[in-house]
Structures are given as structure tokens and as C-alpha cells.
C-alpha positions in Angstrom: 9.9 -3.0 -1.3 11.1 -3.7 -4.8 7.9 -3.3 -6.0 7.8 -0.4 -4.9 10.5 1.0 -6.0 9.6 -0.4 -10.1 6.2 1.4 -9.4 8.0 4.5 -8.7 10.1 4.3 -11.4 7.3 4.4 -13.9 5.2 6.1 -12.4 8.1 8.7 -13.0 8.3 8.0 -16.9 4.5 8.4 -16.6 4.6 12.0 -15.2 7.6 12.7 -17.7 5.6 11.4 -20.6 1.9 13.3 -19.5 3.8 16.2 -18.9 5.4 16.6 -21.9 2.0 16.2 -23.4 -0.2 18.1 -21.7 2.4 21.5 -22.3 2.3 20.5 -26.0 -1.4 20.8 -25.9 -1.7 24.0 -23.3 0.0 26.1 -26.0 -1.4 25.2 -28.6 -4.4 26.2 -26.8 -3.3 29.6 -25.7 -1.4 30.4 -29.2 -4.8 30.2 -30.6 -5.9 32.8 -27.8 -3.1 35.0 -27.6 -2.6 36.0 -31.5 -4.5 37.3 -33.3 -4.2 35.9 -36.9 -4.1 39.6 -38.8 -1.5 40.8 -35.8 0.5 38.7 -34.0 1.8 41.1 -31.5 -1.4 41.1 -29.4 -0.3 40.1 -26.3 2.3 41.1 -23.5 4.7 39.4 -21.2 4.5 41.0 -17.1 5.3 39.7 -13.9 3.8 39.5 -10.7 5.2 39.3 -6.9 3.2 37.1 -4.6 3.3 36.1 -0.7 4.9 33.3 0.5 4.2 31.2 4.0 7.8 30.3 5.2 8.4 29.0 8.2 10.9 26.4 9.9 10.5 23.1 11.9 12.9 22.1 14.1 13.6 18.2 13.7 13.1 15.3 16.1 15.6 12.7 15.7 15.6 11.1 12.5 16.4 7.7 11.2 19.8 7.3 10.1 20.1 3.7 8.8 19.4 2.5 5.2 21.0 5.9 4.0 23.7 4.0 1.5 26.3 6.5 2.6 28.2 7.4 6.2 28.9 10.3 8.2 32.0 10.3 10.8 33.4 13.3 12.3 33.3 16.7 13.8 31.3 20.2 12.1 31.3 23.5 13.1 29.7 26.2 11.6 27.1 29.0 12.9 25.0 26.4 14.5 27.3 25.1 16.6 29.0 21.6 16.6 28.0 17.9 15.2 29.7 14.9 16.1 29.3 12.0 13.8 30.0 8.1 15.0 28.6 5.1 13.5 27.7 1.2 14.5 27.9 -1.1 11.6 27.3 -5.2 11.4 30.1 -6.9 9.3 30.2 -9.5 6.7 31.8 -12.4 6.1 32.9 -12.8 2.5 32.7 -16.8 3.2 30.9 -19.3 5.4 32.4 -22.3 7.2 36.0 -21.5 6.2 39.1 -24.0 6.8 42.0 -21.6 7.7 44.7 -24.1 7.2 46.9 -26.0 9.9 48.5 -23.7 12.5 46.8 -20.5 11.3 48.2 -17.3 12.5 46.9 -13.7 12.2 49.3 -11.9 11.2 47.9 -8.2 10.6 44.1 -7.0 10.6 43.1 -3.8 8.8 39.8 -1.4 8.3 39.8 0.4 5.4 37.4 3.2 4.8 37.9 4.9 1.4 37.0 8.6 0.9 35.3 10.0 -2.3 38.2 10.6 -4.5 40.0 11.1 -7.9 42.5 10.5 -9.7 44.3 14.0 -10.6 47.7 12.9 -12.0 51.2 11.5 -10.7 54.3 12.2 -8.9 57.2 12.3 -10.2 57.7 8.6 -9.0 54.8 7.4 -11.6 52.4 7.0 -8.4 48.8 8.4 -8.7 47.9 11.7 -7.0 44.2 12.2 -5.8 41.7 15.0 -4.7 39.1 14.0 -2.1 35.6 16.0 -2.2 34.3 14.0 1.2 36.2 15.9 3.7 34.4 19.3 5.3 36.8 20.8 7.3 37.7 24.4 8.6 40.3 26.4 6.6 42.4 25.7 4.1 44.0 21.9 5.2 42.0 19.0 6.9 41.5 18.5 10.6 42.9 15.5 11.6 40.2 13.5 14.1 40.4 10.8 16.9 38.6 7.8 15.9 38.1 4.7 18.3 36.4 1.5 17.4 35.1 -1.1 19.7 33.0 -4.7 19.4 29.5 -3.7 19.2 27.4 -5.8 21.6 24.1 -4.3 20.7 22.4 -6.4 18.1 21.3 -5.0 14.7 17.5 -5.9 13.9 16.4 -6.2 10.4 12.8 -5.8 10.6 10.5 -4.0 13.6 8.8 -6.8 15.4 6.2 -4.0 16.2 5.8 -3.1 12.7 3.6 -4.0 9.1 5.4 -7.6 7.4 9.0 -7.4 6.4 9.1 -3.7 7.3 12.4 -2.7 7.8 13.9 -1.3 11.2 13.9 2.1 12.0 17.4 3.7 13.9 17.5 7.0 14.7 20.0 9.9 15.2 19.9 9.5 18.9 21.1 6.1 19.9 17.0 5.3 19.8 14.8 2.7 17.9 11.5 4.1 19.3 10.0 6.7 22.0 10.3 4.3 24.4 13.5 1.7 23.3 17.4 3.3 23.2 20.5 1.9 22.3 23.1 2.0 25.5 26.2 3.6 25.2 27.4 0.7 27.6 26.0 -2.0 24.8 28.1 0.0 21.8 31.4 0.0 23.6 32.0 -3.1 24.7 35.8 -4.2 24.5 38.0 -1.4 22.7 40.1 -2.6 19.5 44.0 -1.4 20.2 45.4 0.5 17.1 49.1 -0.9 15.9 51.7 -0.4 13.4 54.5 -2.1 11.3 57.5 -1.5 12.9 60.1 -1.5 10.4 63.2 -2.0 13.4 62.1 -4.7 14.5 60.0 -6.2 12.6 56.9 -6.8 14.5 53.1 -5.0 14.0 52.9 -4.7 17.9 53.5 -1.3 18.3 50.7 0.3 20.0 49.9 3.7 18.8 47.6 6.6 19.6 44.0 6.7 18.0 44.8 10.1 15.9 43.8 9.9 12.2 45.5 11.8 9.5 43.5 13.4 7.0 45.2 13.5 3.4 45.1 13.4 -0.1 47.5 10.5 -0.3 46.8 7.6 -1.2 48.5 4.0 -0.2 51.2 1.8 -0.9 50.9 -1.4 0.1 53.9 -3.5 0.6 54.5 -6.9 0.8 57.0 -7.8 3.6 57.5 -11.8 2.2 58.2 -11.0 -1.0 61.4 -8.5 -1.3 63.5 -7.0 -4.4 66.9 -7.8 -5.4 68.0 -5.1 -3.2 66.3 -6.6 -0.3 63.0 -3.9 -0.2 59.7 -4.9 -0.2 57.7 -5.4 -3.1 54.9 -3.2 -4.0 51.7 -5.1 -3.5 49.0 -2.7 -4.7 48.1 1.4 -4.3 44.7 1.8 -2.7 43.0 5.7 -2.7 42.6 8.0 -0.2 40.8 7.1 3.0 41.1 5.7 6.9 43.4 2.5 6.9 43.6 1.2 10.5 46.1 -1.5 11.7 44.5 -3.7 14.4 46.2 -5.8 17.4 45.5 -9.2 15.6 44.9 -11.3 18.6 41.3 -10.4 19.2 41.2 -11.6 15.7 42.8 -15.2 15.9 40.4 -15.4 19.4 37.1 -14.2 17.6 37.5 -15.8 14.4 40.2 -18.3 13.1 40.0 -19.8 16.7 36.0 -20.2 15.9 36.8 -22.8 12.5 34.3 -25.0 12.4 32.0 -23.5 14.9 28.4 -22.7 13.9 29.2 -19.3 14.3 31.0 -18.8 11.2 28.5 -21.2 9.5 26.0 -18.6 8.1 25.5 -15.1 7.8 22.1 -15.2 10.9 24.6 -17.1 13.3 27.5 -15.0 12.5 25.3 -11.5 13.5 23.8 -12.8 16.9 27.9 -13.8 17.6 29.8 -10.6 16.1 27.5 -7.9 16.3 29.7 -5.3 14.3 32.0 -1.9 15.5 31.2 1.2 16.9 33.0 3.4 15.4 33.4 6.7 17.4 34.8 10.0 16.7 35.9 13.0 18.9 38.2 16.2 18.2 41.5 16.8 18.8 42.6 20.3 20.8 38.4 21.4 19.7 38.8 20.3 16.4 38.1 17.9 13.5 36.7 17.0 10.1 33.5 15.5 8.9 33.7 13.2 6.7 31.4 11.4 4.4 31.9 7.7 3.3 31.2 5.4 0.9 31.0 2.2 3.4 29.7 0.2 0.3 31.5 -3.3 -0.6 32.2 -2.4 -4.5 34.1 1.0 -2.8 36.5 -1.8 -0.8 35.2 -0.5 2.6 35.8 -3.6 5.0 38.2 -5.1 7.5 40.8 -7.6 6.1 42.3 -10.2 8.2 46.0 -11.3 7.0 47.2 -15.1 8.2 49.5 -17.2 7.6 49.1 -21.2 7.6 51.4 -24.0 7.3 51.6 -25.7 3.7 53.7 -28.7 2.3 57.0 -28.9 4.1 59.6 -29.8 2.5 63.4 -30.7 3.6 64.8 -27.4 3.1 61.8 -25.4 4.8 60.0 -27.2 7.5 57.8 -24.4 8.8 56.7 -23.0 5.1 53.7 -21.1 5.0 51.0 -19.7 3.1 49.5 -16.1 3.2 45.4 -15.2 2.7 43.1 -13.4 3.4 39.9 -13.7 5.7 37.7 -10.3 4.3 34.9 -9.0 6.5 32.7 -6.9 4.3 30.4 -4.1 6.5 27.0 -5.2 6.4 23.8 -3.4 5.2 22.7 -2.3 8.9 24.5 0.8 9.2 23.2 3.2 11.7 24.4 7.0 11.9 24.2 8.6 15.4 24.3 12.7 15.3 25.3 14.3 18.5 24.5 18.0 18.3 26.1 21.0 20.5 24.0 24.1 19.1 24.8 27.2 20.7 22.3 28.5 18.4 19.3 27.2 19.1 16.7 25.6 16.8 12.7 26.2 17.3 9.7 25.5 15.5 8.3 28.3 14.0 4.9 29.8 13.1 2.9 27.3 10.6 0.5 30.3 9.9 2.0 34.0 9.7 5.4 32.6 8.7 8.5 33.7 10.5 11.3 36.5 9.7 14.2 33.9 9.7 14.4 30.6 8.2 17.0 28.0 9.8 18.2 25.0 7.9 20.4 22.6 9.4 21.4 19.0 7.7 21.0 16.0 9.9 18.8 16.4 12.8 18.8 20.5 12.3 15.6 21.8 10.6 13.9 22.3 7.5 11.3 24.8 6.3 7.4 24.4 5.3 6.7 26.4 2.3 3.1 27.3 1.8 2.2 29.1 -2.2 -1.5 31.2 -2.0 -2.3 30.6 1.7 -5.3 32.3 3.6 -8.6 34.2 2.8 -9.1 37.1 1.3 -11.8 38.8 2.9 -12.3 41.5 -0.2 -12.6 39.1 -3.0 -14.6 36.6 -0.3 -12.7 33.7 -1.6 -9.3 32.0 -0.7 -5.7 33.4 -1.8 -5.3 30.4 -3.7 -8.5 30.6 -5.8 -7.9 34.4 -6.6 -4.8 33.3 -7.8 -6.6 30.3 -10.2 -9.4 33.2 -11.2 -6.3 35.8 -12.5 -4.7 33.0 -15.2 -7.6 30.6 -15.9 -11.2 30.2 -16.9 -13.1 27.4 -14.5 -16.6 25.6 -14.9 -17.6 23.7 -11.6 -13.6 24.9 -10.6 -12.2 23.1 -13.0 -9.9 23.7 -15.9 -12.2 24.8 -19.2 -9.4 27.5 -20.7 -6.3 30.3 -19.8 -6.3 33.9 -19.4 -2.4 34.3 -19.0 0.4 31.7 -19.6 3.0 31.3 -17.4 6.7 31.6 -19.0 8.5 31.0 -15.2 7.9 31.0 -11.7 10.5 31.0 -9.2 10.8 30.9 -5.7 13.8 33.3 -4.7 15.3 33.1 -0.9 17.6 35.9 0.5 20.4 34.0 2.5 20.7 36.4 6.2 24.0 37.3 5.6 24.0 39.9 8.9 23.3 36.5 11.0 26.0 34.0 9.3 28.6 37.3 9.4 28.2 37.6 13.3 28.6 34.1 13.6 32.2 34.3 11.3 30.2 31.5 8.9 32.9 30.2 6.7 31.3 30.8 3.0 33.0 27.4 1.9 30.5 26.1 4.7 27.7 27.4 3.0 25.2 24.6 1.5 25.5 25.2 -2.5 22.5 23.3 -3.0 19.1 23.6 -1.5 16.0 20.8 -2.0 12.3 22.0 -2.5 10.1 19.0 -2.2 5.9 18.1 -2.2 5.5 17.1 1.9 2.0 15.2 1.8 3.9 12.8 -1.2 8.0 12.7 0.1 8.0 13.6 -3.6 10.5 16.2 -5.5 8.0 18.4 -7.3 7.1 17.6 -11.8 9.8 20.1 -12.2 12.8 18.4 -10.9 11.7 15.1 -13.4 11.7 17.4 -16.4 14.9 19.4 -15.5 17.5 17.4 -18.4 20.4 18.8 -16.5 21.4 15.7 -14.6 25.0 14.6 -14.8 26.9 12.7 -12.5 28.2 15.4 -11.5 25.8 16.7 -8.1 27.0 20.2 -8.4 25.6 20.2 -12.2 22.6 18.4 -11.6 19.6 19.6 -11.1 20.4 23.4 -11.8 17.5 24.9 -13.9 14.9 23.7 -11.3 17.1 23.8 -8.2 19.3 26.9 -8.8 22.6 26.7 -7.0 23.8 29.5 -4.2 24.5 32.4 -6.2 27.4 33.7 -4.2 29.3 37.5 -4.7 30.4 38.2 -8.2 29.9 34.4 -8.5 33.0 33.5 -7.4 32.8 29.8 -6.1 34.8 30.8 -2.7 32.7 34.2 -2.2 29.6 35.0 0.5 26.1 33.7 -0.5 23.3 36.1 -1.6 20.8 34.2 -3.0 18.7 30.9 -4.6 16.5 30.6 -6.7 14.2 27.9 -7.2 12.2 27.7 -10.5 8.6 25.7 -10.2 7.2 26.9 -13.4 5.4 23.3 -14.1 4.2 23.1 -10.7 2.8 26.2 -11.2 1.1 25.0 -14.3 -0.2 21.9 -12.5 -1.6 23.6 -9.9 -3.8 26.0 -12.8 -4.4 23.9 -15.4 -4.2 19.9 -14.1 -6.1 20.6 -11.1 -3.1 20.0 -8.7 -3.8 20.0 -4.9 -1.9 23.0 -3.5 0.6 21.3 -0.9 2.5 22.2 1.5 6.6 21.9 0.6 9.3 21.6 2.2 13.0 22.8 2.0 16.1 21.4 2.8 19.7 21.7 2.2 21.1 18.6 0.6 24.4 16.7 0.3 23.6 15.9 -3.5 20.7 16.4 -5.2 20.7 13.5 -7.3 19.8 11.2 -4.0 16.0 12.8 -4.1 15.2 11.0 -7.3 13.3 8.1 -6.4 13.3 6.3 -9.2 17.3 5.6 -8.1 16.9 5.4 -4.5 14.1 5.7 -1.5 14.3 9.1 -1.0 13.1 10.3 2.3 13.3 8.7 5.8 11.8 8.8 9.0 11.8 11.5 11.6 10.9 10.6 15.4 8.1 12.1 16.3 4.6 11.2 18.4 2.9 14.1 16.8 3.2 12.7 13.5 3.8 9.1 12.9 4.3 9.9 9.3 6.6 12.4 8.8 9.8 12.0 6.8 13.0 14.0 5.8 15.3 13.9 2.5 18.2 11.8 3.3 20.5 14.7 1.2 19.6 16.7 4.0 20.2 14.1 6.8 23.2 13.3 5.2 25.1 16.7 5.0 26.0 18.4 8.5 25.7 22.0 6.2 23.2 24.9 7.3 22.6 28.4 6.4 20.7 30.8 7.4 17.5 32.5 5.2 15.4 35.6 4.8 11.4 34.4 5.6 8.1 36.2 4.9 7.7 38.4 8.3 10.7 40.4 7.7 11.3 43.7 9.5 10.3 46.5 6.9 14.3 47.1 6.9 15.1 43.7 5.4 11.5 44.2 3.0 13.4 43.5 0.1 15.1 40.3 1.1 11.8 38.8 2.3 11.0 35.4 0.3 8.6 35.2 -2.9 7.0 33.9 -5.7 7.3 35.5 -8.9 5.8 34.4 -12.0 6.1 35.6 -15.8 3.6 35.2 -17.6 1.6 36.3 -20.8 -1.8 37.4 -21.5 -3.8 39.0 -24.3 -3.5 43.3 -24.5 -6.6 43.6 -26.1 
């Protein structure tokens, strides 16, 4: 796998590199065709429309482990509703731990921090935040019931059925295969009581409901041992935004500090057949919720924390002193999404061939949309679509590249969002996917132009923008309807006339953040269920975001003509 992943990364470089290359030579090439030496104004710059195959695929379940982030929560929009829940394995910080004489769990906590930053401070000197991980109706966030239960289902690393060290497959719907599923039954086993502090008498055992506040705030951690002159307790740290959950702790002392010694807490493979995780699982509150989308990584602080006490040194004074640590349970690599869709608007394949009028995209197991450039025959010129195309901007001996007729400036894919559709369904514009993802299907590749596109930031909503125009919305107000994207491919273009490209089939997606796609950071697609096609994959941007939208295709009504997707390409070519 890590070989892989190096290959990938230079192979990149190596595309970068060529590519830069092989454009410096093209034009030097056509600049000796296109002027004349006497005149250099010999040539003209036009534009052509051309047909576009667009059509959408519905999606079986896809795999929704090994996706680095994780979903949890409740979407509407014009499709209908998504639920989000999640299993994850834990992960003990330390192995064959000695808790101390008469250890005693005193408080358990989950924390799950949301994407956040820093925007200033109170007038008490404490930091204030704004979270960009929350999608939510309206102007506020939703607040969402959240219950978490021991896991009895066991997490596999690799697919006994599959190639050496491949990695298991989970999908979006509780499945590892056609034929194997994950029980409901085996994800809840014993439910985890939620508790707070309370301050009157002094004890965490106050049972309270599962309801979880969604805010900006961050924490304030206090320690209860240590107090102020004034008899208040000390400030221990501030923590950012996110799900903090107090836990009944004696579940805890019984599953772990009870277990010192045992082989279970000797290694990591003994500790996963014993604790096989949480399930965490969300539902709304009076029809209603947020998603939310979560950094469950350890270097974001995402774990569950286990607070005893132990006895230490007596002494005459204080008999019964103690000590106070920490037990930290980091969550483990195997984290597996499950997606639990309620479309009311329903989601079909499409027509591969004549293309359809509407195109449907839907993050997580939704639907994406096959994109075919210069498909069919044309009878007239008794050749295909895609070599008239080749015969109108380049010379060929034995159909390959000798020299150029035209030179393409641009090319751009431009799709009309359905704005009649999203309207009847009151679509929320802030619901609207601002990014969409145009990839090469027979490689799970982003297409030459996304490599050479220098506009990558860490910033998503930057990144990527020349190649992978954002959702221009009404007078481009960021809050405004959507209209339109537009997609530029001008290299692909250029590959497929001059470097002898293979015309693929591509795909589009809407995508959580574009900067996931590049492989050379991450694996970039993942598996999709399906006994059609054991091969077939899915961006994880897409599986990741619960966004859709709704698009113009090619086999619009002659009403709609002018929103139907295209292809146009500048180019320039010799006027004499």
C-alpha cells in the first residue's frame, strides 16, 4: 500500500513535469504555423459548441471505512433525509497498565472535536470559535440525539476472502459483502448511560437525557481538587468546539481498571477481540437535526478519557490521599460510516447512451453522473464523433499526432443547475454543493488539469478553482440560488488531440473538499457494492458530504435548450 501511494506521488510530478513540456513544445509548433513572419495577425480566435453524453447512476452501497473523516447526524434537503451513525474500535494509549492501589473511576468522557477556529475572545479573555463542520437548516444548529453503546461486532483488518494484506471493505449499509451484514443486534449491545457533574451535591451520577447541544462554544474544564482562594475550581484547560459526553463510570472500573493485569489489556490484538469499540448512533429530535462532520483523528484529541483516582503515600495527617490520571482510549483506525437514506425523491440509473434530461447528484450513497466527450457515429462523415472531432484541430498519419490545424485556448464543460426542480422542493441555497468533482472513471484519477491548476490552498473553497469552477450563484452573492459550473479541461482536451489520449468516460460528483481527490495526499476513491462491477469506485469527497443538487443534462426539452450541458472550446486557427 505505501508503495503505492510513493508511485502515485511521482507518477504525479511525472505528468506535472511532461505536461509542462509537451505545451512548451505544442506552441512553439503552432506559432510557427499560425504567423506568418511578414504579418502576424494571420490567424483568428472562434469557438465551438459540442454534445455532451450525461447521464446519472444511482449508487449501490459504498464503502465507508478508511475515509480519515466521520459523518454523524441528520440531512434534509430536496432528496429527502440521511441519517449518519458510526462504529469505531478504540485504542489504548498504553499496554499492561498498573492503575495504582484502590483505583477508582471517577469520571469517563468522549470527546469529539468539530472543525473549528479561533475568531477572538470574550470579554472574559476566553477564546471564541466558528465551526465550518455543522450542516444544519436555517440560521442556528439543530441539536441531535446521540446514543452510544459497546460494540459487539468485531472490526476485521484485512478480507480473509481477498488478495494478501488487502484491507477490509465496510459499506454504507451495515454490509461487508453481498452475502455478509453487520446486525443491528451485534452494534447495540449494552447502552452507555449519559451523566453530569452535579454541582449540589457533588456527585457525577446524575443521569441525563441523550440530547446534544450544538454550539460555537468551546469548553472549560475545571478541576474539582484543586480550588482558588475563594474556594472555586481552578481552570484546568479550554478545549474547542465539539460533542463532550460524561459517562456513568462504573462500566468503566468493570471493563477496564478491574481487567489490570489481564491479557486483555496486554496488547493492542487482545484488547480488539475484548472491547470491540462504540456504536455511535444518531436520531432527530421533534424531525430534526444536524450533520456533522468529524475529525475522529488522535492529533484532533478525539477519544474517550477515563479519570481515576488511586491511593498514594499516606501520611499521618491524610490517610486516604490520593492521586489523579488518566487512562486515554484513542479511537482506532477501523472506523466505519453507515448512511441510512429516506429519499422521497427517488434516485434511478439513467440512460448510458442518449443521455438523460436531468442529472441527480447526491453525496454518500446518492448518485453521480457518467460524462461521455465525442460519443457515437456519424453516419455523414462515416467515421466516429470523436475522430471528426481529432480531423477538425489536428493533422494524423496512421491516427496519430504529426501536426495542428487549430490550438485550443479553453474548453470548458458548463452545467445548468435545475433550478425549477430544487425551487419546488424549497432547496435551501446554503444546501447547495459549492463544489462539484470531474474525474477519469477507467483510472479513479482527477483529470491532467486538476495537477496543473496552482490554485491549491488550504483553504477547500479556494482550491482547485480554475479547473473546478465553484457554483456561480445570483449576482454572486455567497447566500444567493445557484445557476451554474463551469468546469475547464482545456489540457485534457489537448491530451486527447495531440498525446494520443484514450477518450474516457468521466465521472461527476459533488465533493466535501476538493483537496481529498489528490492522490498523491490520500487514496482517493473507494469502493461501491455492486455484482455488476466488481471494480467500481466512488470519490470519498463525494461519499463524505450528504450535499446534492440537481442539474440540466443533454436530452433537455427544447424549452430548457439553452440550459442543456456542453462542451465549448476556444480555439485558434490560421485565416488564410
Amino acid at each position: 500500500m505505501k508503495k503505492n501511494k510513493i508511485a502515485l506521488q511521482i507518477l504525479s510530478f511525472g505528468l506535472i513535469v511532461s505536461s509542462f513540456i509537451a505545451c512548451d513544445d505544442d506552441f512553439a509548433t503552432l506559432e510557427s504555423d499560425l504567423l506568418n513572419s511578414d504579418v502576424a495577425t494571420n490567424f483568428d480566435i472562434d469557438s465551438n459548441q459540442y454534445d455532451v453524453i450525461a447521464y446519472t447512476k444511482a449508487l449501490n452501497p459504498v464503502q465507508t471505512n478508511q475515509l480519515g473523516l466521520t459523518t454523524l447526524g441528520i440531512y434534509d434537503d430536496a432528496y429527502g433525509r440521511t441519517t449518519s451513525s458510526f462504529v469505531t474500535q478504540l485504542t489504548p494509549t498504553t499496554f499492561n497498565p498498573s492503575f495504582g492501589e484502590d483505583a477508582k473511576v471517577d469520571s469517563v468522557v468522549i470527546t469529539l472535536p468539530f472543525y473549528s477556529t479561533i475568531t477572538g475572545a470574550d470579554d472574559d479573555g476566553n477564546p471564541t470559535y466558528s465551526i465550518d463542520s455543522v450542516l444544519s437548516k436555517g440560521e442556528g444548529y439543530n441539536n441531535i440525539k446521540l446514543s452510544v453503546f459497546e460494540n459487539k461486532y468485531f472490526i476485521r483488518d484485512f478480507d480473509p476472502s481477498g488478495g494478501f494484506n488487502e484491507g477490509q471493505a465496510y459499506y454504507s449499509d451495515q454490509s461487508v459483502s453481498s452475502s455478509e451484514t453487520i446486525s443491528t443486534t451485534a452494534l447495540e449491545g449494552e447502552e452507555l448511560t449519559f451523566v453530569k457533574f452535579d454541582e449540589e451535591t457533588g456527585s457525577i451520577m446524575t443521569v441525563v437525557d441523550n440530547e446534544i447541544d450544538i454550539n460555537e462554544n468551546g469548553y472549560r474544564l475545571m478541576d474539582v481538587n484543586e480550588l482558588d482562594e475563594n474556594g472555586d475550581k481552578t481552570l484546568l484547560s479550554t478545549q474547542a468546539p465539539g460533542i463532550r459526553i460524561m459517562l456513568e463510570p462504573s462500566f468503566w472500573e468493570e471493563k477496564i481498571l478491574d481487567k489490570e493485569g489481564d491479557a486483555v489489556l496486554s496488547n493492542l490484538n487482545n484488547f480488539s477481540e475484548y472491547f470491540r469499540g462504540l456504536y455511535f448512533k444518531a436520531e432527530a429530535i421533534n424531525d430534526d437535526g444536524s450533520y456533522l462532520i468529524l475529525n475522529t483523528s488522535t492529533a484532533n484529541n478525539a477519544n474517550l478519557t477515563i479519570y481515576y483516582s488511586k491511593l498514594t503515600a499516606s501520611t499521618d495527617d491524610d490517610p486516604e490521599l490520593r492521586d489523579n490520571s488518566t487512562f486515554v482510549l484513542n479511537f482506532g483506525a477501523n472506523k466505519i460510516n453507515f448512511l441510512e437514506n429516506d429519499f422521497t425523491l427517488p434516485v434511478n440509473d439513467g440512460d448510458s447512451d442518449l443521455g438523460d434530461d436531468r442529472l441527480y447528484l447526491k453525496g454518500g450513497e446518492g448518485a453521480i453522473a457518467g460524462i461521455k466527450l465525442f460519443d457515437g457515429f456519424n453516419t455523414e462523415a462515416g467515421m466516429s464523433n470523436f475522430d471528426v472531432f481529432r480531423n477538425d484541430f489536428v493533422n494524423l498519419e496512421n491516427d496519430k499526432y504529426v501536426s495542428s490545424k487549430r490550438l485550443v485556448n479553453e474548453a470548458n464543460l458548463v452545467f445548468y443547475v435545475d433550478r425549477d426542480q430544487l425551487d419546488l422542493f424549497n432547496e435551501d441555497p446554503e444546501n447547495e454543493p459549492n463544489r462539484l468533482y470531474l474525474y477519469d472513471v477507467s483510472n479513479k484519477s482527477p483529470l491532467i488539469d486538476y495537477f496543473l491548476d496552482a490554485t491549491n490552498t488550504n483553504l477547500p473553497s479556494f482550491s482547485k478553482v480554475r479547473h473546478l469552477g465553484p457554483l456561480e450563484r445570483v449576482d454572486d452573492e455567497p447566500s444567493n440560488k445557484g445557476v451554474k459550473y463551469k468546469l475547464k479541461i482545456t489540457e485534457h482536451i489537448n491530451n486527447l488531440l495531440i498525446r494520443d489520449s484514450t477518450n474516457v468516460e468521466l465521472g461527476l460528483a459533488v465533493s466535501l473538499n476538493v483537496n481529498i481527490e489528490d492522490p498523491s495526499v490520500s487514496f482517493s476513491q473507494s469502493k461501491e457494492l455492486s455484482d455488476d462491477d466488481l471494480d467500481a469506485t466512488v470519490p470519498i469527497g463525494s461519499i463524505l458530504t450528504p450535499r446534492g443538487t440537481i442539474l440540466y443534462g443533454n436530452n433537455t426539452s427544447e424549452t430548457n435548450e439553452d440550459k442543456r450541458v456542453y462542451l465549448e472550446i476556444f480555439y485558434t486557427e490560421p485565416n488564410y
